[in-house]
Backbone as CSV, one residue per row, in Angstrom:
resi,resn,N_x,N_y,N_z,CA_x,CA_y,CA_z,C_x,C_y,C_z
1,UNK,47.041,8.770,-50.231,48.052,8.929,-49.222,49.293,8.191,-49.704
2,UNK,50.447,8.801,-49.753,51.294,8.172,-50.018,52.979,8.578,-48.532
3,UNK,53.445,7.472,-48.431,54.294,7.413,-47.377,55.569,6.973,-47.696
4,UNK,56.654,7.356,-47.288,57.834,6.447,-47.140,59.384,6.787,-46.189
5,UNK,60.261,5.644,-45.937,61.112,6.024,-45.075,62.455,5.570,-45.361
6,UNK,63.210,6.680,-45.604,64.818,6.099,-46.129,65.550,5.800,-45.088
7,UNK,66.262,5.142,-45.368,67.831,4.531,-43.864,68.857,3.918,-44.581
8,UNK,70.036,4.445,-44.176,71.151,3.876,-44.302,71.773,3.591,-42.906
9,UNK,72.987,3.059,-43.327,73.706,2.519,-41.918,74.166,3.863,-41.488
10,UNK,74.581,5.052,-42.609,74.775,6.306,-41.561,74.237,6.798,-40.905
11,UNK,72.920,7.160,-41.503,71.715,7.848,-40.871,70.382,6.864,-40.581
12,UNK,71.180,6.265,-39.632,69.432,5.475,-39.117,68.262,5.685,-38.389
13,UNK,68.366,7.123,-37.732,67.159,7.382,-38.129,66.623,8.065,-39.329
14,UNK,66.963,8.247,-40.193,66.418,8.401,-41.573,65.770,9.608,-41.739
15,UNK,65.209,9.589,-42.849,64.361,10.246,-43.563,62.720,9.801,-43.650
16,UNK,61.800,10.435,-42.819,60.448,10.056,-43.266,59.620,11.322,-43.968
17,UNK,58.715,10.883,-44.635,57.823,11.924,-45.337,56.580,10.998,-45.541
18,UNK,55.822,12.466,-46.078,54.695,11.674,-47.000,53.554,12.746,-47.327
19,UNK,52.124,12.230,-47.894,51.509,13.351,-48.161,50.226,12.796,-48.197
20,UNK,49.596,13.374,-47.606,47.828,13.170,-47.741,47.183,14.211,-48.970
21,UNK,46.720,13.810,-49.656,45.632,14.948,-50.317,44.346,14.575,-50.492
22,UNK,43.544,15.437,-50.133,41.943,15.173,-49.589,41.497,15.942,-50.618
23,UNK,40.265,15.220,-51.298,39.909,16.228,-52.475,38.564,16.638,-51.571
24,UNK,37.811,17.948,-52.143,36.667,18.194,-52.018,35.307,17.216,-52.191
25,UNK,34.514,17.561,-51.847,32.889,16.996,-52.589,33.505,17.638,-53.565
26,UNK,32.471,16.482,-54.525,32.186,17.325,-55.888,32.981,17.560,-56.708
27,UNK,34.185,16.979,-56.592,35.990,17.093,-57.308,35.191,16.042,-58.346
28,UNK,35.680,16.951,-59.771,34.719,15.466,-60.825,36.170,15.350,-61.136
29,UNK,35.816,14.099,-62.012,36.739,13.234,-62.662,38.689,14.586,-63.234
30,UNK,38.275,15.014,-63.647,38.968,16.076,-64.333,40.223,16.687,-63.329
31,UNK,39.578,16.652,-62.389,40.587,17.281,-61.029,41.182,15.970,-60.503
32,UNK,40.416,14.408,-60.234,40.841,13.485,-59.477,42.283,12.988,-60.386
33,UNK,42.155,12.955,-61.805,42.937,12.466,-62.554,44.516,13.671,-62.865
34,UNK,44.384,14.953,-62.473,45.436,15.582,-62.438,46.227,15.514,-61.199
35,UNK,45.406,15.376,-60.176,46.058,14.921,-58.597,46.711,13.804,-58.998
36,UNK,46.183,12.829,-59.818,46.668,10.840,-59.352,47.744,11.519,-60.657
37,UNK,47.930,12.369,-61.628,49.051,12.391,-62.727,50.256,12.682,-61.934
38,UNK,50.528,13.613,-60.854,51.014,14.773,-60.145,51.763,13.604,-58.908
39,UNK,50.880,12.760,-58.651,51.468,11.791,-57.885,52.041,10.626,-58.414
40,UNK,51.943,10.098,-59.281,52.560,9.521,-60.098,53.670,9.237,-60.720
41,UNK,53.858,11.209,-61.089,54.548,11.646,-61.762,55.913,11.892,-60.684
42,UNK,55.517,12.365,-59.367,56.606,12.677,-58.384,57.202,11.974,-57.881
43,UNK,56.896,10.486,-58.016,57.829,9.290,-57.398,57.979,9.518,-56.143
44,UNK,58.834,8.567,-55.525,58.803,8.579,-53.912,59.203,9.892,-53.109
45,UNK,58.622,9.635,-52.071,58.441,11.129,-51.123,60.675,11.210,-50.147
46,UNK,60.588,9.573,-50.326,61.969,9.541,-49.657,62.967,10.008,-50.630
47,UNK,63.095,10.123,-51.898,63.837,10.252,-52.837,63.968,11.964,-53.026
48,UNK,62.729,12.716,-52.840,62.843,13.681,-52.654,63.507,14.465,-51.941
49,UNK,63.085,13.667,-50.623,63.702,14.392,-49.142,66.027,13.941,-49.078
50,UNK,65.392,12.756,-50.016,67.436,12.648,-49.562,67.642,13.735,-50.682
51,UNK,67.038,14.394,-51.554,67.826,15.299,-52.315,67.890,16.729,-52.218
52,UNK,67.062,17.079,-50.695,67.039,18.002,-50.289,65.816,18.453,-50.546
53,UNK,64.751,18.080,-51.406,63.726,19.106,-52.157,62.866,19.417,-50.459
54,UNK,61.930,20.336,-50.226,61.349,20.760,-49.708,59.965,20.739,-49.654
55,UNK,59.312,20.101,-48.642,57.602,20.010,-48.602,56.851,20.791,-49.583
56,UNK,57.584,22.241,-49.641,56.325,22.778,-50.638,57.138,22.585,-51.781
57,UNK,58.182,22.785,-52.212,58.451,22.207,-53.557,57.843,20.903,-54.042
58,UNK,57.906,20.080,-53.006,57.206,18.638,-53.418,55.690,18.936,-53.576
59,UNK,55.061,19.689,-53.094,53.423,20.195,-53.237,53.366,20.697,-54.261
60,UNK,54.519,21.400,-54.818,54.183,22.303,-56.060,54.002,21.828,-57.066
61,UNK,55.072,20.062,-57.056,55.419,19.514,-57.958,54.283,18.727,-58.510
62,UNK,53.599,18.119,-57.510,52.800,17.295,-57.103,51.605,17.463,-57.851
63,UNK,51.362,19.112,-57.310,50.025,19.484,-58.011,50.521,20.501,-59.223
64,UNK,51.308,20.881,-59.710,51.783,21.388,-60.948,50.798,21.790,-61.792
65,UNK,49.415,20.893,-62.464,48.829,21.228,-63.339,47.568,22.192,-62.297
66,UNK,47.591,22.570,-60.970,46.836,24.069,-60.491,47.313,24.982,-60.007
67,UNK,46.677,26.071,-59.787,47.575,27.572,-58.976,47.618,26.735,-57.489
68,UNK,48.720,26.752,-57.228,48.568,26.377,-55.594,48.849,27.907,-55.097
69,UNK,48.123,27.947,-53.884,48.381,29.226,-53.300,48.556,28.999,-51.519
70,UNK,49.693,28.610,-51.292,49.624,28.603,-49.651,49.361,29.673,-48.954
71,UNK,48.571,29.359,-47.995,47.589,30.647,-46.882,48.569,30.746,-45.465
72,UNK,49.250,29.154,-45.290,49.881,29.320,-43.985,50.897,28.053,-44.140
73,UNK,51.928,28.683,-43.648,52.592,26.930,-42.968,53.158,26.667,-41.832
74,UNK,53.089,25.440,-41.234,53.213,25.303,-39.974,53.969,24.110,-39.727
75,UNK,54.849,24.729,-39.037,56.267,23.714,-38.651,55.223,21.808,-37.890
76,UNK,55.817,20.956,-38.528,55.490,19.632,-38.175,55.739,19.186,-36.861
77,UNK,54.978,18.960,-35.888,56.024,18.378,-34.514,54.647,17.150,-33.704
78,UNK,54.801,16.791,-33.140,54.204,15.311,-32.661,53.497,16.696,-31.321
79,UNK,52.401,16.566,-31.108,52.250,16.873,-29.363,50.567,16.303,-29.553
80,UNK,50.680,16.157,-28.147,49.310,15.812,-27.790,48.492,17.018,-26.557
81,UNK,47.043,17.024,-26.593,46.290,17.697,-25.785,46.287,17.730,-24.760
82,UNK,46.586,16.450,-23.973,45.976,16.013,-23.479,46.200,16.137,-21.926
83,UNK,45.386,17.118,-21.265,45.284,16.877,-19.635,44.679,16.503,-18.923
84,UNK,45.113,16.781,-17.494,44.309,16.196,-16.296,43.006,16.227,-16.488
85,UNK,42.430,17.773,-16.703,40.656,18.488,-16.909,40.536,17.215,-17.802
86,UNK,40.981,16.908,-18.803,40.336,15.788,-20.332,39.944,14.675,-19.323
87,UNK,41.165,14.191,-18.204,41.092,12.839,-18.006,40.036,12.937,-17.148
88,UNK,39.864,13.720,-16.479,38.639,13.823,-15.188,37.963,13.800,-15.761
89,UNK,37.363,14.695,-16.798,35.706,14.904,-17.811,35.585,13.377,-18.077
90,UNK,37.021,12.593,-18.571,36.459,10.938,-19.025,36.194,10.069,-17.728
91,UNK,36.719,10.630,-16.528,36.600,9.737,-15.809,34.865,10.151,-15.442
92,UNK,34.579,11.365,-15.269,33.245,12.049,-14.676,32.093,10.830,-15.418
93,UNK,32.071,11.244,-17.307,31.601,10.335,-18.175,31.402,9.135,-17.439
94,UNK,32.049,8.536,-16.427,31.974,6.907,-16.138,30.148,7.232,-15.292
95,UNK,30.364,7.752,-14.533,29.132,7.735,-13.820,29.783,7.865,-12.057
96,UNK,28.659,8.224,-11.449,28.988,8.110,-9.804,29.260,6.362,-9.419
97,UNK,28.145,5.795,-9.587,28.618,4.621,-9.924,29.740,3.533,-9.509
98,UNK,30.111,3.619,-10.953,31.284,3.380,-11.918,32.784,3.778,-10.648
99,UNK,32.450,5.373,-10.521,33.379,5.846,-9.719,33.555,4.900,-8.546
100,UNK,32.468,5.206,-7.231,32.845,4.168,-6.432,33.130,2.982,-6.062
101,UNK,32.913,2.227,-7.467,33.040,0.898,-7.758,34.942,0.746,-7.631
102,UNK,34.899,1.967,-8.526,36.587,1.822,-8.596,37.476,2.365,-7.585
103,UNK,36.649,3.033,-6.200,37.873,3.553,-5.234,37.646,2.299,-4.610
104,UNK,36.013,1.665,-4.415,35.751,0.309,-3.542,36.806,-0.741,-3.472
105,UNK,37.076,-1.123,-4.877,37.584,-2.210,-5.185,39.489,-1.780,-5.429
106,UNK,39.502,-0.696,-6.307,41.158,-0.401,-6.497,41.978,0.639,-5.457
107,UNK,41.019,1.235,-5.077,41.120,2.652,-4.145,41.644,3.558,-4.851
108,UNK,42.048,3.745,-5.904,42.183,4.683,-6.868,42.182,4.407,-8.555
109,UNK,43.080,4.455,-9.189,43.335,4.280,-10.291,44.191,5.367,-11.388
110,UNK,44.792,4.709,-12.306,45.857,5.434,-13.152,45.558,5.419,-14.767
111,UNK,44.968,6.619,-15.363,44.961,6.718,-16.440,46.075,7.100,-17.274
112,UNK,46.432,6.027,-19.109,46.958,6.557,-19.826,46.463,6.891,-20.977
113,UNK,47.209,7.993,-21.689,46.814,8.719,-22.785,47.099,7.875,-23.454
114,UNK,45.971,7.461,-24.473,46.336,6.561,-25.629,47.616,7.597,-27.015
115,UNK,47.508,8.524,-27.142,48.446,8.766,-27.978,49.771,9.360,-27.551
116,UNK,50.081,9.679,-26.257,51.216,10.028,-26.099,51.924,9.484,-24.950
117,UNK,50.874,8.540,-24.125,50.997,7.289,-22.610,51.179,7.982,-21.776
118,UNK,50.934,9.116,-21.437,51.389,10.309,-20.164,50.155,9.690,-19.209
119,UNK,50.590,9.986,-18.387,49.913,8.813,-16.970,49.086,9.543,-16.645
120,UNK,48.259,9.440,-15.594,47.347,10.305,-14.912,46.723,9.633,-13.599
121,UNK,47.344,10.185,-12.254,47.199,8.858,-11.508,46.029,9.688,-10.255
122,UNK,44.951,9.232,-9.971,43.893,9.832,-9.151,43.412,9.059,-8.364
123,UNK,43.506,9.399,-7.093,43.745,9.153,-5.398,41.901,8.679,-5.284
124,UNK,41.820,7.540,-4.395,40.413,7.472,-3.415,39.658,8.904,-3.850
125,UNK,40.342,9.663,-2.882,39.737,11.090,-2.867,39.253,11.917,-3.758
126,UNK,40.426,12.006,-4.855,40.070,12.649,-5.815,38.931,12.101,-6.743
127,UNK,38.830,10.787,-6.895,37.659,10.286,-7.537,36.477,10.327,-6.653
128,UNK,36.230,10.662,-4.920,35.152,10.594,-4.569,34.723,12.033,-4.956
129,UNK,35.435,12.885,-4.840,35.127,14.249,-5.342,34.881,14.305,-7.218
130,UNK,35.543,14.062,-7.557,34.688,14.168,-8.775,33.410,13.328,-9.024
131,UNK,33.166,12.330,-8.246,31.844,11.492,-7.978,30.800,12.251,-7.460
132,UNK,30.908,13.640,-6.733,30.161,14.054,-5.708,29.725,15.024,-6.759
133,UNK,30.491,15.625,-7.927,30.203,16.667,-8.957,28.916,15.800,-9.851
134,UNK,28.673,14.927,-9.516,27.600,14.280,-9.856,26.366,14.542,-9.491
């Protein structure tokens, strides 16, 4: 894995990149050592990007000594899954329990998504009912 992030005082939010490459099982020596040449050889991922080069140009470059053959590509963007149904199934997971413990004592409670913090806030009620799906 290799990472990096350019900034100047013009452009502060910058430039980030980087690149994972996951070899197969069974990748012998012969393949691991043309990947680590290919990376080596391409120097930083930020140096690339301030010169304009392009993700798959940098892939091409990267891996140079195989046929690369891209099947698909897909625009980069941050999102998460994650809804209400997810948060209920985790809250269900607690147990009946668990549940009334927490309308007893909090009378409800507010879940956040660990990767994107989107709230999720569920009433007495709504937790006695998903308690009752028990």
């Amino acid at each position: 894995m290799h990472w990096g992030c350019w900034w100047t005082p013009t452009c502060p939010s910058g430039r980030r990149g980087g690149y994972l490459i996951q070899l197969l099982p069974g990748a012998d020596d012969a393949v691991i050592n043309k990947v680590e040449r290919g990376v080596r050889k391409s120097g930083y991922v930020t140096e690339h990007f301030a010169q304009g080069v392009t993700p798959l140009a940098l892939v091409q470059e990267i891996l140079s000594e195989f046929e690369v053959e891209v099947l698909e590509t897909v625009p980069v963007a941050y999102r998460c899954d994650c809804s209400r149904e997810r948060v209920s199934r985790a809250l269900i997971s607690l147990g009946r329990q668990e549940l009334e413990d927490i309308v007893r004592e909090q009378g409800g409670c507010t879940l956040s998504c660990q990767f994107c913090g989107k709230e999720y806030a569920f009433s007495g009620d709504e937790l006695r009912q998903l308690a009752s799906q028990l």
